[in-house]
GUNU-106619 format. One line per 3 residues: their letters; for each residue x, y, z of N, C-alpha, C. Coordinates in steps of 0.02 Angstrom, whole numbers. Each point is the difference from the previous one (the first is absolute). Layout:
N
a	X Y Z X Y Z X Y Z; ...
This chain:
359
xxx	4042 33 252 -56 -29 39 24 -67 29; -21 1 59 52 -69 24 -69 -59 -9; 21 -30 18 -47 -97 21 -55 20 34
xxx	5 32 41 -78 16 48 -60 42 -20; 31 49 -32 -60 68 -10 -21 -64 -71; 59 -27 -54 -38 -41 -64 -61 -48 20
xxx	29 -45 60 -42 -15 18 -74 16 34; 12 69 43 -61 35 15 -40 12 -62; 27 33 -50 -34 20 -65 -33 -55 -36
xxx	25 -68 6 -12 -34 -39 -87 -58 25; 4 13 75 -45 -12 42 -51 56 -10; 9 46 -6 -49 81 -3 -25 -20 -63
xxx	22 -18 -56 -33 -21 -64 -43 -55 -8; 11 -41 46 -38 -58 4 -57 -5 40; 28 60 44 -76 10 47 -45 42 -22
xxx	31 40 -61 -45 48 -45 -46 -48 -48; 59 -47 -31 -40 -41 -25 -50 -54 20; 12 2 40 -65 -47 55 -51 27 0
xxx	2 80 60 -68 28 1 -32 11 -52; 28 5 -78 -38 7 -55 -36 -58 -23; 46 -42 11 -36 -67 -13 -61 -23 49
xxx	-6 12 53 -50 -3 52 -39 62 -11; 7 75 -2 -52 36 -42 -53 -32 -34; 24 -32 -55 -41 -17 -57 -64 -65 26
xxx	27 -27 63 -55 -43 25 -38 21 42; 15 77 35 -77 19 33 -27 36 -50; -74 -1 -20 -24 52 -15 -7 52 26
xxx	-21 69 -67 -3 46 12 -67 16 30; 4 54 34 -64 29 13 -39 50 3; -64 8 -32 -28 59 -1 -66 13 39
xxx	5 80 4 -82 -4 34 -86 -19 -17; -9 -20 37 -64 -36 -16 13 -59 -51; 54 -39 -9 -20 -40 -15 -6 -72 18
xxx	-60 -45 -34 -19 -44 28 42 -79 8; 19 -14 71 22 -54 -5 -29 -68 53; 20 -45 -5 -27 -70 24 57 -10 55
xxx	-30 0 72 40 -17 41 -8 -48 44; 74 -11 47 -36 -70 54 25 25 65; -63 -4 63 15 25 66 42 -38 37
xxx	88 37 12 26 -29 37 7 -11 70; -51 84 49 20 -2 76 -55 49 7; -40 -24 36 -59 68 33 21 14 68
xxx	-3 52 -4 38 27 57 -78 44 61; 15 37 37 -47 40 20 -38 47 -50; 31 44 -29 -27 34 -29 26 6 -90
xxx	42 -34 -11 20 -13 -44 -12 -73 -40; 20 -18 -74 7 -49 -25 53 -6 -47; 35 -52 -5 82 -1 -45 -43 -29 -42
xxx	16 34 -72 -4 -31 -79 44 -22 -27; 9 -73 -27 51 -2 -54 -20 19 -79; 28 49 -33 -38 -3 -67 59 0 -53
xxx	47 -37 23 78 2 -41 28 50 -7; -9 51 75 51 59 -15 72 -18 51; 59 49 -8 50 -16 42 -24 -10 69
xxx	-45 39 17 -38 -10 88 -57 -4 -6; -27 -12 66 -64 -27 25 -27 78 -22; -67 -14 -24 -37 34 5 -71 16 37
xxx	-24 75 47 -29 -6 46 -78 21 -11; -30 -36 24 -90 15 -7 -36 7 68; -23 61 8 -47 -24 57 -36 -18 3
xxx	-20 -36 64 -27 -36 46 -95 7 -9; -9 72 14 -74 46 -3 -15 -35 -84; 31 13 -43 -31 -15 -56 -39 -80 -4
xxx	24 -44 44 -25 -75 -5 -71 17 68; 6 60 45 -32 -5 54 -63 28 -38; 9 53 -40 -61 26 -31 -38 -47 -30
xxx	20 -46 -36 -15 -47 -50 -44 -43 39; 33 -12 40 -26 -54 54 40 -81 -25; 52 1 -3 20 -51 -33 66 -9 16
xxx	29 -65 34 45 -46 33 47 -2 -42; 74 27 17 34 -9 -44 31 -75 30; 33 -66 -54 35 -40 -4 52 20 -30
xxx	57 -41 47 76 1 -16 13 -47 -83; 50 18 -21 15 -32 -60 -80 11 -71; -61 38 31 -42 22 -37 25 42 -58
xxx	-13 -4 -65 7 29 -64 -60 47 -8; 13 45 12 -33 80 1 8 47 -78; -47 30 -11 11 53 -54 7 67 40
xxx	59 42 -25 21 50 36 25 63 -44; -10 82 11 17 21 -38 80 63 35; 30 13 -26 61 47 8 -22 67 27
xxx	9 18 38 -48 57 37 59 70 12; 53 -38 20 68 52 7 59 -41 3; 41 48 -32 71 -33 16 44 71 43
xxx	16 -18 40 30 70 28 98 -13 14; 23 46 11 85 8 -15 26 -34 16; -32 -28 56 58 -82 46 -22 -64 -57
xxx	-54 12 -41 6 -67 -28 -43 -34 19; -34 25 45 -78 -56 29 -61 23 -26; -35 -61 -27 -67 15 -47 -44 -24 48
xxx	-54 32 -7 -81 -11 29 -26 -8 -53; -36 -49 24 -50 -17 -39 -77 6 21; -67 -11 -49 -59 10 30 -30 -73 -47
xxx	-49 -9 58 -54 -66 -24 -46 13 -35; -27 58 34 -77 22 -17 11 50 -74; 35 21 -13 18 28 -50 16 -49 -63
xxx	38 -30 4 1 -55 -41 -68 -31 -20; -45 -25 67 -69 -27 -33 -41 49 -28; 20 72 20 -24 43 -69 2 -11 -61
xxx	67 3 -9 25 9 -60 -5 -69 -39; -3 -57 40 -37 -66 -34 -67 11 -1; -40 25 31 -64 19 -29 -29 21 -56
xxx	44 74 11 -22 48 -59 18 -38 -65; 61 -34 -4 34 -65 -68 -73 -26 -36; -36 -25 78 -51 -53 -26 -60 34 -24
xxx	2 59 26 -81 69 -12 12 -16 -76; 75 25 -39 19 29 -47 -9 -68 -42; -1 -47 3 25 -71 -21 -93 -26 -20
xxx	-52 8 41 -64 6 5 -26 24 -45; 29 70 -2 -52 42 -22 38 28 -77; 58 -34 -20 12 -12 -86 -34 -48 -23
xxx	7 -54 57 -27 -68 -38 -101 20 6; -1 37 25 -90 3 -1 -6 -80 40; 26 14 69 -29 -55 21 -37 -3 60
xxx	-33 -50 27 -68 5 51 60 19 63; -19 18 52 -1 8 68 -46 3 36; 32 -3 67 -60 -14 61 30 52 53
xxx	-31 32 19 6 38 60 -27 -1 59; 11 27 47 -54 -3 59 -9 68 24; -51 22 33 -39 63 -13 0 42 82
xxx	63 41 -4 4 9 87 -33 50 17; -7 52 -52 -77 52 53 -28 58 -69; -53 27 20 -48 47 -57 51 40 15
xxx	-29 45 -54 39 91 -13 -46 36 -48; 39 54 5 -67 50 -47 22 -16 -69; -74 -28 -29 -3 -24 -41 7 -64 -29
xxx	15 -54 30 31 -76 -2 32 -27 65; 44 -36 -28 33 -50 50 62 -19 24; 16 -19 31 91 -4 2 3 -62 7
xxx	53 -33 -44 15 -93 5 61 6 0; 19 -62 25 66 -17 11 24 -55 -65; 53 29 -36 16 -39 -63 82 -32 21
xxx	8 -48 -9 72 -27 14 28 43 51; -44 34 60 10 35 63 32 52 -23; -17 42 -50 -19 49 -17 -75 37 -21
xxx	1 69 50 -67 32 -5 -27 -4 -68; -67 4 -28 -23 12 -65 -37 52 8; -44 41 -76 -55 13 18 -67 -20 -60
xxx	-53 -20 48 -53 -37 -53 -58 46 11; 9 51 -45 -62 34 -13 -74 -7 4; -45 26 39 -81 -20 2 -28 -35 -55
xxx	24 31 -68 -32 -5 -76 27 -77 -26; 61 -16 62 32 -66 -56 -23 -58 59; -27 6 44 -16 -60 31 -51 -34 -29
xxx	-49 -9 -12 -56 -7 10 -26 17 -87; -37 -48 -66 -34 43 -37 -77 39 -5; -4 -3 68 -69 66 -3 27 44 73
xxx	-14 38 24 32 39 26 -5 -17 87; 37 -8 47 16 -24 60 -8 88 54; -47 -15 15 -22 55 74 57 -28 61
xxx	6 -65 5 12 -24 62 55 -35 -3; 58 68 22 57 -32 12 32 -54 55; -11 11 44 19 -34 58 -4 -61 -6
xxx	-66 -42 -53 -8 -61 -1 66 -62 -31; 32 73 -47 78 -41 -13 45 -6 52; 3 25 47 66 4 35 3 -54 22
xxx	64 -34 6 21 -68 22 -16 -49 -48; -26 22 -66 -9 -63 -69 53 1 -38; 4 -64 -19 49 3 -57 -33 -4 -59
xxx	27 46 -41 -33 -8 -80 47 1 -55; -10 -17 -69 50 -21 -58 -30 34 -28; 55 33 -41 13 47 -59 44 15 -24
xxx	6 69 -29 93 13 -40 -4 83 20; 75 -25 -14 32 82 7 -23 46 -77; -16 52 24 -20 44 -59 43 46 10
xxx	25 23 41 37 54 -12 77 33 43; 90 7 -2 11 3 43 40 51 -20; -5 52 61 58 46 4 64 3 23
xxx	30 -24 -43 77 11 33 38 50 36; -31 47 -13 44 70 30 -26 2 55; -71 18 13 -31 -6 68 -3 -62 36
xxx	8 -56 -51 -25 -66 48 -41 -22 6; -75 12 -47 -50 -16 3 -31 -61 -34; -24 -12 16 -37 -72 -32 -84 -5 20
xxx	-31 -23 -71 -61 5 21 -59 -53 -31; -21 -44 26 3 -74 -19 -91 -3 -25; -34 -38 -27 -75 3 -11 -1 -70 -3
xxx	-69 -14 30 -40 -59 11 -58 19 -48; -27 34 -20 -58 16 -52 26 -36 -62; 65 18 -11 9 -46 -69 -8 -79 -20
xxx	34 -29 46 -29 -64 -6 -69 -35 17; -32 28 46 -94 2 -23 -26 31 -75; 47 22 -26 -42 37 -59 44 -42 -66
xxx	44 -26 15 32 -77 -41 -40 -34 14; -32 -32 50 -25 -54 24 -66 -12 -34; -15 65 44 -75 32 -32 -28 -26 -104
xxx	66 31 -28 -13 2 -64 -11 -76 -20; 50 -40 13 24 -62 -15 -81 -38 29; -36 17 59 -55 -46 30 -70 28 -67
xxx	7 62 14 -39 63 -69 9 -33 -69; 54 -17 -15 -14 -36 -54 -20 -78 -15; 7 -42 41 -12 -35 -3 -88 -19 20
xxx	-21 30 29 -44 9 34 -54 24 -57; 11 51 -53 -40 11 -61 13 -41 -49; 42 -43 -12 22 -53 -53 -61 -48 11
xxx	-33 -7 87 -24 -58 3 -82 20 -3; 2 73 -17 -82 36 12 -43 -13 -94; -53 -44 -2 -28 17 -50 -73 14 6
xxx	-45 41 -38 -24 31 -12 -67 -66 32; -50 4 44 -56 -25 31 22 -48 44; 55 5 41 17 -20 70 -3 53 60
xxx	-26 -31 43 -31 35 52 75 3 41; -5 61 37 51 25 41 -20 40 59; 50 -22 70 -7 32 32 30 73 8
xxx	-26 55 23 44 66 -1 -37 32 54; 42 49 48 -36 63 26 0 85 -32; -38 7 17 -33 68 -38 32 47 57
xxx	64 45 -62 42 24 25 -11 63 -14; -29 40 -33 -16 60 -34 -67 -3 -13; -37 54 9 -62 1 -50 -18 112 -20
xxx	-9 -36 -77 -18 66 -39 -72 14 -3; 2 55 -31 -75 6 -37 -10 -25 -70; 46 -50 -9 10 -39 -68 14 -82 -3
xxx	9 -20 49 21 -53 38 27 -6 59; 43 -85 10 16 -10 79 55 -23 -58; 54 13 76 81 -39 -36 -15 -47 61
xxx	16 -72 -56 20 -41 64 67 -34 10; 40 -22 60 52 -31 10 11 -69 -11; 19 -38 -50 20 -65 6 46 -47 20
xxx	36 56 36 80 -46 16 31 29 -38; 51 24 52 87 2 -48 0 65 -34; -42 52 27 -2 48 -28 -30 24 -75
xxx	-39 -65 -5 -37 -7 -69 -69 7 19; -19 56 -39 -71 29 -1 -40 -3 -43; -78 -1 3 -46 3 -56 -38 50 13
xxx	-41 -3 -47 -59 69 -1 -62 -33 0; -40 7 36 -88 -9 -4 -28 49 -36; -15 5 -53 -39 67 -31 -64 -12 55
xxx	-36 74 -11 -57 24 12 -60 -34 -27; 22 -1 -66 -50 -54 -36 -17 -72 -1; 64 -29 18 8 -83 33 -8 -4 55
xxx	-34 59 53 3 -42 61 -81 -14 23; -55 17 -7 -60 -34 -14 -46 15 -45; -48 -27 -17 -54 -6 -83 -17 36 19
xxx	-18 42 79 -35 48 13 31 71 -33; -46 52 -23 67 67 24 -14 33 38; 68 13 33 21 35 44 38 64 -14
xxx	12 43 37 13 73 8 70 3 20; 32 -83 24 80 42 50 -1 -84 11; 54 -20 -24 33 -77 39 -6 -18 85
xxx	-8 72 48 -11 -11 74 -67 -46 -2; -49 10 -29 -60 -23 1 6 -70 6; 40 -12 -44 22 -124 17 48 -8 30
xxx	60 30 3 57 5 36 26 16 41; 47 -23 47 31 33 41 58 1 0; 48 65 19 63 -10 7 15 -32 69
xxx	53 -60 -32 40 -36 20 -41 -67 33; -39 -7 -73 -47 -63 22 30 -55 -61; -3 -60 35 21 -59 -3 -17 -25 -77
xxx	-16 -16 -47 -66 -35 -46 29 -51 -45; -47 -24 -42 11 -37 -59 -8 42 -61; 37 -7 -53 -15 54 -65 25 -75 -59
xxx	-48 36 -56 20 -29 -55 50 23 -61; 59 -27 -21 33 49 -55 -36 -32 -38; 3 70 -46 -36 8 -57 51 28 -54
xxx	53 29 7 57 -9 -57 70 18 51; 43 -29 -39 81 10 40 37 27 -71; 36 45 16 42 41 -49 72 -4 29
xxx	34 -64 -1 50 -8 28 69 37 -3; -4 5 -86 73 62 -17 3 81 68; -94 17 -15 15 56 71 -39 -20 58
xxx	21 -61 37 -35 -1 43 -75 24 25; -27 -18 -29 -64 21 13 -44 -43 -11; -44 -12 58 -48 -41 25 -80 15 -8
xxx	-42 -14 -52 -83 24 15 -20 -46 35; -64 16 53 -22 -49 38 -86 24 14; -33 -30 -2 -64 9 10 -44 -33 49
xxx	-55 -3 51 -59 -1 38 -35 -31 -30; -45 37 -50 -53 3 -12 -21 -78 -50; 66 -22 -21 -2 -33 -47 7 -78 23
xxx	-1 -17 85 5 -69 12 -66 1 19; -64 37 -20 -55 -11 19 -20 5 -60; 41 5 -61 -51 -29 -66 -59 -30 -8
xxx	2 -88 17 -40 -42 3 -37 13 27; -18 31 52 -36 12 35 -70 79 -36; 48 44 -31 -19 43 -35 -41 -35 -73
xxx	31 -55 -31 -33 -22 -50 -64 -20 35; -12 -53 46 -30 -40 28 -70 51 9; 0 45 34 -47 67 -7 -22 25 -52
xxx	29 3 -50 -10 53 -58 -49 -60 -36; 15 -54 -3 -35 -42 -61 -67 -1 34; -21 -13 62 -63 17 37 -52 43 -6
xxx	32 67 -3 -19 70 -20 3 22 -42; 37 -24 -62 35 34 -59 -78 -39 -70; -48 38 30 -50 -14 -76 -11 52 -56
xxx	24 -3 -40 -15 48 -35 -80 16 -25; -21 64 9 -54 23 -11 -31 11 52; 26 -53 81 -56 7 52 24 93 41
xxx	-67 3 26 26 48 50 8 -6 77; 33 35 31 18 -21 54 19 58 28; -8 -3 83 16 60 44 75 19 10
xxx	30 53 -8 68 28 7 0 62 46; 51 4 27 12 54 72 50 37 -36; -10 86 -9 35 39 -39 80 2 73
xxx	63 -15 -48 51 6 48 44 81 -22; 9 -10 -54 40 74 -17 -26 25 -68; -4 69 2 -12 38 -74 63 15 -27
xxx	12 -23 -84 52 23 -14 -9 31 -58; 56 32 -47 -5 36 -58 -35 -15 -70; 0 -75 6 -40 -37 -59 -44 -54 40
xxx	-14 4 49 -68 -36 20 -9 13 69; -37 -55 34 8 -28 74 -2 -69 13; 53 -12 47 11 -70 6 -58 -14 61
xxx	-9 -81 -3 -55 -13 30 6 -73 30; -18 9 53 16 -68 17 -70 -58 10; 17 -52 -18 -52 -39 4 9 -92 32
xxx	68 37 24 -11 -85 52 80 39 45; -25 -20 54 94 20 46 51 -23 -49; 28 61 1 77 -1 -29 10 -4 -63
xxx	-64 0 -38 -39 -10 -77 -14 63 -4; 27 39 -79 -21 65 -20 1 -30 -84; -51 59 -16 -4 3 -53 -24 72 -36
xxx	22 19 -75 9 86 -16 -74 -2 -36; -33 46 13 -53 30 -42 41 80 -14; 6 -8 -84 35 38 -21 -66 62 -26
xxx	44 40 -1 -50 68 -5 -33 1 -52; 9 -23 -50 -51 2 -56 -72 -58 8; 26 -47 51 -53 -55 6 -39 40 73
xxx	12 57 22 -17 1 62 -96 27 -7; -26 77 -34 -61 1 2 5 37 -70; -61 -39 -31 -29 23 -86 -45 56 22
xxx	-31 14 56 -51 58 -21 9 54 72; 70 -24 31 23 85 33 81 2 -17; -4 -9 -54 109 4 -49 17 53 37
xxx	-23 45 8 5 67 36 9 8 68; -15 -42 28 2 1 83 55 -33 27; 59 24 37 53 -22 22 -11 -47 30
xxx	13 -81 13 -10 -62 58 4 66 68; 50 22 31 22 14 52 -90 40 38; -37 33 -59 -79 16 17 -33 -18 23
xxx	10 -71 -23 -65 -45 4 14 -48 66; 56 -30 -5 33 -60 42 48 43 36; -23 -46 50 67 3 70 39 -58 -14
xxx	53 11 44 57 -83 5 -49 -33 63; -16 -67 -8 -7 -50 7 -98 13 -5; -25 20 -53 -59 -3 -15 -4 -78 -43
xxx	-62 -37 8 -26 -28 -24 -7 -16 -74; 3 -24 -53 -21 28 -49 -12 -84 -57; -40 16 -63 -24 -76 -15 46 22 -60
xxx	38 -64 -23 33 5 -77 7 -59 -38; 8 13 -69 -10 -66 -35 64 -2 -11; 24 -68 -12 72 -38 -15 -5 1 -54
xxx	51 40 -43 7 -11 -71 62 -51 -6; 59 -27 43 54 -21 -57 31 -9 36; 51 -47 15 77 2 45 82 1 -49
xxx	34 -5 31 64 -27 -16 23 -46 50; -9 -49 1 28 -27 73 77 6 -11; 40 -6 -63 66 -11 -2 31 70 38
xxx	-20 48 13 5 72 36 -26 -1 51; -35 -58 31 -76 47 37 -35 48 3; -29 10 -49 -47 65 -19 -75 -13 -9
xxx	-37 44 27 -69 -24 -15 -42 62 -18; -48 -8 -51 -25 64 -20 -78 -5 -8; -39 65 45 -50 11 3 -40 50 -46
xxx	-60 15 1 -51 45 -38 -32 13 39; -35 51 -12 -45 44 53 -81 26 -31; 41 10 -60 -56 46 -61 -45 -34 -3
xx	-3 -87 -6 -42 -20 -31 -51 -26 48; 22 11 73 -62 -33 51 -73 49 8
């Protein structure tokens, strides 16, 4: 081997050993993955990336045009690996990348159980479509709203806060609820809200329900009470419609709070007490007699009224000593006339009790 080829060889080793040594300072690269780049040259339809590979790497142009968004030179961009093809030149994509930083943050959200905000770009069957870290969602009819929403359209273009409940990875789905945090909210105002309820404070509520057993009323926050049938006037009545109306405004009195199960009694009849005593001691003589208007026949007497909204029971054994035999319903109509003696009250009940036999 003479002086020249040693020397060729010995140069060939060093240039082997070079490119290896320079190898090891570009990175490698794979597809799709995510790297941090800076724009060196926008061209017409193109854009040069530096992202520390041996060459420029190329992005188009359309991807910043879709966006609507100005690219700057020397700008630090997030970018993802889209292809590498045989000559060695990689493309890259923008919009793909802010995917895939998205979905990071969906996933990052919705371990940590944490709030988001979306904005709400149009109805669909059955719910809604929002835009989450500019990714589609979907927010179900049942999770917007905690009583049930007819009227979609009124979301579109709102932004609302909630959490991710649910996401599909394989399909890609994600599906976010605003019902939940009204019904956190809800509880947290719900409880506090009965901590501060005791038993003969007057409250406002609307009358949200009504039975043939009572009215439910609304107090806020999804906290409800009951008007029995029997608390809602001294009078009786046949059906709560008779004093009430649904979705009327009022004042009610609680009369017990059962806070462990939420539950609220509330009564009518009972902020006109005073007013009820105030009457009764007037009228209330024992022994006198006095005129009563028959209101209802019942199984052990007939109740009778003897001042508005004032009843009192003539029970069937006090009713007649010398026709025991003759059914009331024979003799008397409802709202007949009739004379009876006052035997007795309870005021602690309001009860008042008549005789008949002995007039």
């Amino acid at each position: 081997m003479n002086k020249e080829d040693l020397n060729n060889q010995i140069k060939s080793k060093e240039k082997i050993k070079i490119i290896k040594l320079y190898s090891y300072t570009i990175p490698k690269l794979e597809k799709y993955e995510l790297k941090k780049g800076r724009i060196l040259k926008i061209k017409d339809k193109i854009i040069l990336i530096d992202i520390g590979f041996k060459y420029d790497c190329i992005l188009s142009k359309k991807e910043f045009q879709i966006l609507k968004i100005t690219p700057i030179i020397n700008e630090l961009i997030d970018v993802i690996v889209e292809k590498l093809d045989y000559k060695g030149k990689c493309f890259l994509s923008y919009i793909k990348a802010n995917k895939i930083k998205s979905w990071h943050r969906v996933n990052d959200a919705y371990i940590r159980n944490e709030l988001v905000s979306f904005l709400v770009l149009s109805r669909t069957k059955g719910g809604l479509i929002v835009s989450l870290y500019n990714i589609e969602c979907f927010l179900p009819g049942s999770q917007i709203e905690y009583k049930k929403v007819t009227n979609f359209d009124y979301y579109v273009g709102k932004i609302l806060i909630g959490k991710i409940v649910k996401i599909n990875t394989t399909t890609k789905n994600i599906v976010v609820s605003h019902k939940r945090i009204i019904e956190k909210q809800k509880i947290k105002i719900k409880a506090l809200i009965i901590s501060n309820l005791n038993k003969g404070i007057i409250v406002e509520g609307v009358v949200k329900n009504i039975t043939n057993y009572g009215g439910f009323v609304d107090l806020g926050c999804s906290l409800d009470g009951l008007c029995h049938i029997s608390d809602i006037s001294w009078k009786r009545i046949k059906h709560p419609v008779e004093k009430i109306n649904l979705g009327e405004r009022r004042n009610f009195l609680i009369l017990s709070v059962d806070r462990p199960r939420k539950r609220v009694q509330l009564g009518i009849k009972q902020m006109i007490i005073d007013n009820w005593k105030s009457v009764i001691k007037k009228i209330l003589v024992y022994g006198k007699i006095i005129k009563g208007k028959i209101k209802f026949f019942l199984n052990f007497g007939i109740l009778v009224e003897i001042y508005p909204c004032f009843e009192g029971l003539l029970h069937k054994k006090e009713e007649f000593k010398f026709h025991y035999k003759i059914y009331p319903k024979k003799m008397f109509q409802i709202g007949n006339a009739i004379n009876i003696l006052i035997l007795g009250s309870k005021l602690k009940h309001k009860k008042i009790y008549f005789s008949f036999k002995i007039i």
